[in-house]
C-alpha positions in Angstrom: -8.6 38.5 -21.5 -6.6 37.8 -18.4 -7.8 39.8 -15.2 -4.6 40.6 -13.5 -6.6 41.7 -10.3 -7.8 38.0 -10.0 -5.9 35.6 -8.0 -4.3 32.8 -9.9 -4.8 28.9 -9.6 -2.2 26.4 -8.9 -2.9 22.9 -9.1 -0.8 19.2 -9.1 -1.8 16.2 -10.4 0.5 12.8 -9.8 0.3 10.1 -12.8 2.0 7.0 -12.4 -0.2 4.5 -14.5 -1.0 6.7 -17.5 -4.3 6.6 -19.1 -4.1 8.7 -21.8 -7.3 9.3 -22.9 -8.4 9.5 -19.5 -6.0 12.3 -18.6 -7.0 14.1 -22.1 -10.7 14.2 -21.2 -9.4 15.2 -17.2 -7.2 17.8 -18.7 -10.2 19.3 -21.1 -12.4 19.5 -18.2 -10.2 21.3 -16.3 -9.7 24.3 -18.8 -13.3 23.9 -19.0 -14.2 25.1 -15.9 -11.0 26.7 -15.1 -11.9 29.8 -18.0 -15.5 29.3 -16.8 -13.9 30.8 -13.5 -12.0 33.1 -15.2 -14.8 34.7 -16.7 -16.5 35.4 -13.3 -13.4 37.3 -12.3 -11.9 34.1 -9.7 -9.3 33.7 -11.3 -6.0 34.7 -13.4 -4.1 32.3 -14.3 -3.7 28.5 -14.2 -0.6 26.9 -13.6 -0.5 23.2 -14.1 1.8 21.0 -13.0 2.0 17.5 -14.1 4.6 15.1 -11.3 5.4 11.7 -13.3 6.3 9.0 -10.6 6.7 6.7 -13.2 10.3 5.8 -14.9 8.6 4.9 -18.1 10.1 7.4 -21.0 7.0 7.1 -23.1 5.3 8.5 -20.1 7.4 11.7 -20.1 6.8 11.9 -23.6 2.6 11.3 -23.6 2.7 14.0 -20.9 5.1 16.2 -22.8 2.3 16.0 -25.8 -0.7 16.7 -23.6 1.1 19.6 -21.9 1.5 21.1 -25.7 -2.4 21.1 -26.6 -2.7 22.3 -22.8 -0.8 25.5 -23.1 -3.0 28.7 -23.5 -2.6 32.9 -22.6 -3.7 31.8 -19.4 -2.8 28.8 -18.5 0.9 27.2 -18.1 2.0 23.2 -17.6 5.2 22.3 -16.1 6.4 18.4 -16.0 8.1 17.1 -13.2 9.8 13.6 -13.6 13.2 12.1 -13.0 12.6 11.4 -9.7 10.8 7.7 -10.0 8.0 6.8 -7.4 8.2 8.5 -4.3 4.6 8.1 -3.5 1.1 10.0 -4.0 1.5 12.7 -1.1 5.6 12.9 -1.8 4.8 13.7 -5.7 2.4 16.8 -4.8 4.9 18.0 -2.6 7.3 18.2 -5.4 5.0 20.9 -7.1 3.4 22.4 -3.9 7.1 23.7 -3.2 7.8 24.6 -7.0 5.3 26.4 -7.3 5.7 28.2 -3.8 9.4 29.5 -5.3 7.7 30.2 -8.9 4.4 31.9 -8.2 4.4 32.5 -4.3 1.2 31.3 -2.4 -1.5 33.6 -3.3 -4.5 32.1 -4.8 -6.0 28.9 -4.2 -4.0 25.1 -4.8 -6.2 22.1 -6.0 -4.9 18.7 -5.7 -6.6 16.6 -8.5 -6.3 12.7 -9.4 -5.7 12.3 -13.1 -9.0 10.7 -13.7 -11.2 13.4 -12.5 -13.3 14.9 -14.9 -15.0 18.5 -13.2 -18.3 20.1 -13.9 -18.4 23.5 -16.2 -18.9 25.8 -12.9 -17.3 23.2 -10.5 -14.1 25.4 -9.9 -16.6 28.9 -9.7 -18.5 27.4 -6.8 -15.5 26.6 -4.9 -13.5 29.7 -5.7 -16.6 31.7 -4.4 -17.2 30.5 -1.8 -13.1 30.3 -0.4 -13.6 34.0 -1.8 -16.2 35.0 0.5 -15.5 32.4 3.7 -12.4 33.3 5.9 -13.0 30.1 8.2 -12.8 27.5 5.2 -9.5 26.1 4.3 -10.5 23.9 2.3 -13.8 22.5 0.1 -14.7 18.9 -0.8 -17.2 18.6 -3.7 -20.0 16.0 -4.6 -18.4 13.3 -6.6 -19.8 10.8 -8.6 -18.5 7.4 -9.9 -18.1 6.6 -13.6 -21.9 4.8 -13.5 -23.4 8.1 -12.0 -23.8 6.1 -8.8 -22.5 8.3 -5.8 -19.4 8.6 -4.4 -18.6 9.7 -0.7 -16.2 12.7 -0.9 -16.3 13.1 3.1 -15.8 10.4 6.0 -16.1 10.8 9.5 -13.0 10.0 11.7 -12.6 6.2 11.1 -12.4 2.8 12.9 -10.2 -0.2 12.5 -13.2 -1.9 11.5 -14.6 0.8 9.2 -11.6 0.4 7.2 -11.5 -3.0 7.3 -15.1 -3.3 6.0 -14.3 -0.5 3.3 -11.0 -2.0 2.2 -11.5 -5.4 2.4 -14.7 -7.3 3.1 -16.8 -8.8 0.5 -19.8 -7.4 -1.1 -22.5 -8.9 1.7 -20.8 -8.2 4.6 -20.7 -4.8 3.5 -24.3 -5.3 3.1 -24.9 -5.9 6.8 -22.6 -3.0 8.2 -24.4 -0.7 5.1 -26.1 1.7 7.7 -22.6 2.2 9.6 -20.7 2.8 6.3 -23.2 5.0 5.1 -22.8 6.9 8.7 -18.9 6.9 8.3 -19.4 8.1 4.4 -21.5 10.8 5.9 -24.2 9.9 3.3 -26.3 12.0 5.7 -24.9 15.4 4.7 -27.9 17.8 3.0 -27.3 18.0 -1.1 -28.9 21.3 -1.3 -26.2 23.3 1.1 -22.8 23.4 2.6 -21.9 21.7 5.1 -18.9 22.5 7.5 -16.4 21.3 9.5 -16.0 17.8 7.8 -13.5 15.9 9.5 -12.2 14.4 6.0 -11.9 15.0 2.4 -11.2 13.0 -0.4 -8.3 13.3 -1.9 -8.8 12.9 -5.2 -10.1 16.6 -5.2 -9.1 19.0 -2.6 -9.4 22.9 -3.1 -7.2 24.4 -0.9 -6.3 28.0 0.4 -2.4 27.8 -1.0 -1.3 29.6 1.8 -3.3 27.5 4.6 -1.5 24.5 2.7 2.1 25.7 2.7 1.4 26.3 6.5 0.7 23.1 6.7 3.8 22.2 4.8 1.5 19.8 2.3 1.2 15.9 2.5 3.3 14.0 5.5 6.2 12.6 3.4 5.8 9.3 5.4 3.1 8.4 3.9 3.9 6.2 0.6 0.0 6.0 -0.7 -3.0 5.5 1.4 -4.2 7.9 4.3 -2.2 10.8 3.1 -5.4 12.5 2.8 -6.7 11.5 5.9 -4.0 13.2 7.3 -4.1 16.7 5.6 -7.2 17.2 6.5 -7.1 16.1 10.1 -3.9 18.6 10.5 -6.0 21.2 8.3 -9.1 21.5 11.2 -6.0 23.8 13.3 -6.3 26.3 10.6 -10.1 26.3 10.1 -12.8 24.5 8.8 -13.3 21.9 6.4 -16.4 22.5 3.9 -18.5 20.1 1.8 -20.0 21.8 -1.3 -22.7 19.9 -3.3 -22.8 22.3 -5.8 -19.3 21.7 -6.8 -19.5 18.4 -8.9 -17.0 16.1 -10.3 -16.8 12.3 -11.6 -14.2 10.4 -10.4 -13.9 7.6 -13.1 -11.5 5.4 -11.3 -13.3 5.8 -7.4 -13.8 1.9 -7.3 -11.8 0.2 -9.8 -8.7 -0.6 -7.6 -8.1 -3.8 -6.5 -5.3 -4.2 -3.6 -3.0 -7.3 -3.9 -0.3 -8.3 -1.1 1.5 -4.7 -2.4 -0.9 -2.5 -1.9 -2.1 -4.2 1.7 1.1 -4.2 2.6 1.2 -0.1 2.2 -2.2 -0.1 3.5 -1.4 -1.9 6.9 1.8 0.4 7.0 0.1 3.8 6.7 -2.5 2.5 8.7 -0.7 1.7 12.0 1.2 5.4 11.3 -2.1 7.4 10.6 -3.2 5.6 14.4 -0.4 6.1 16.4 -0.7 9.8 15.6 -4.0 10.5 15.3 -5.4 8.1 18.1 -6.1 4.1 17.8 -10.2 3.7 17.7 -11.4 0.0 17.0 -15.1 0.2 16.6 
């Protein structure tokens, strides 16, 4: 039964390389926890949208299929495609200001990669805890990788060369700078209590206030793929506070499976010289 004095849900996820079974078993997850929510009161509805930056046709019809089983009294999916790839932050935008003219911005707006898969209670502890903490725009949860191994969901404001040894330096030169990546991961947060006023979230998963985030007016558009999400969340801390919950849980299956070719450092290098020259240059 839908509790019409509960706010709703609102949340985007951008697919350009489909994984099907992938998105199913994201998809599932998310309805999982989604009516687990419901039935503590948090939430109404869930409205769904699905942004297809590809121009593949059996895309739009894979996602037109999932959307069918995904359909429930309380939940809605809208598809939004025909526009080709604009880019990570660009495709959220697309349903962030959809969804603004549809629903209005009450509730709570969760950005989600398509290959997240979310504990049963994972949207109740973050709905609670926006519910009962004015300061917090937004929470960050404890993620996992596909191995169970963990996954940083929070960084400290980076370096030149903390990206370059994240992004590109082989496996035992990572070794030697481990203690300074584990700092910039802030590996050192407590796992048995929030933490506040994280300088940066992930942005595979980001649970937003929806109306801090149409303040903020949602991703920077100039930003293709790649520090997007450092971004939003720098421009967030003007709002409020940041907040890392580790009892809000997810695996994020694809955390460390990319592998950038000339493409992809070329877009790196790009959004890496614009995140800099606005947010301030720091080399070490």
């Amino acid at each position: 039964m839908i509790n019409k004095l509960a706010p709703p849900l609102t949340v985007s996820i951008v697919v350009y390389h489909l994984d099907q079974p992938v998105l199913q078993q994201a998809l599932a997850s998310l309805a999982a926890t989604a009516d687990h929510a419901a039935n503590q009161g948090l939430l109404s509805t869930l409205n769904l949208y699905l942004i297809d930056n590809s121009e593949e046709a059996a895309n739009r019809s894979a996602l037109k299929s999932l959307g069918d089983c995904f359909q429930s009294d309380r939940t809605t999916l809208q598809i939004i495609s025909g526009h080709g790839n604009v880019g990570y932050g660009r495709g959220h935008n697309l349903a962030i200001g959809r969804a603004e003219s549809e629903h209005g911005v009450q509730g709570c707006y969760l950005i989600l990669n398509p290959d997240v898969i979310m504990a049963p209670d994972a949207l109740t502890s973050g709905l609670q805890w926006l519910a009962s903490q004015q300061r917090t725009v937004a929470v960050a949860p404890a993620i996992t990788d596909g191995s169970g191994n963990r996954a940083s969901s929070c960084k400290r404001y980076p370096s030149v060369l903390d990206f370059l040894l994240r992004g590109f330096a082989p496996g035992f030169v990572k070794k030697l700078f481990a203690r300074r990546l584990a700092h910039y991961d802030m590996n050192d947060l407590p796992a048995d209590r929030p933490s506040d006023d994280i300088p940066v979230i992930s942005g595979c998963f980001m649970l937003f206030r929806f109306s801090a985030l149409r303040d903020l007016r949602g991703f920077d558009p100039n930003y293709f793929l790649y520090f997007e999400d450092f971004d939003l969340s720098l421009r967030a801390h003007r709002l409020g506070s940041l907040t890392y919950l580790p009892m809000m849980r997810i695996t994020h299956l694809g955390g460390h499976s990319a592998k950038k070719g000339l493409r992809h450092i070329t877009m790196f290098s790009r959004s890496a010289l614009r995140f800099f020259n606005t947010h301030g240059w720091r080399w070490l």
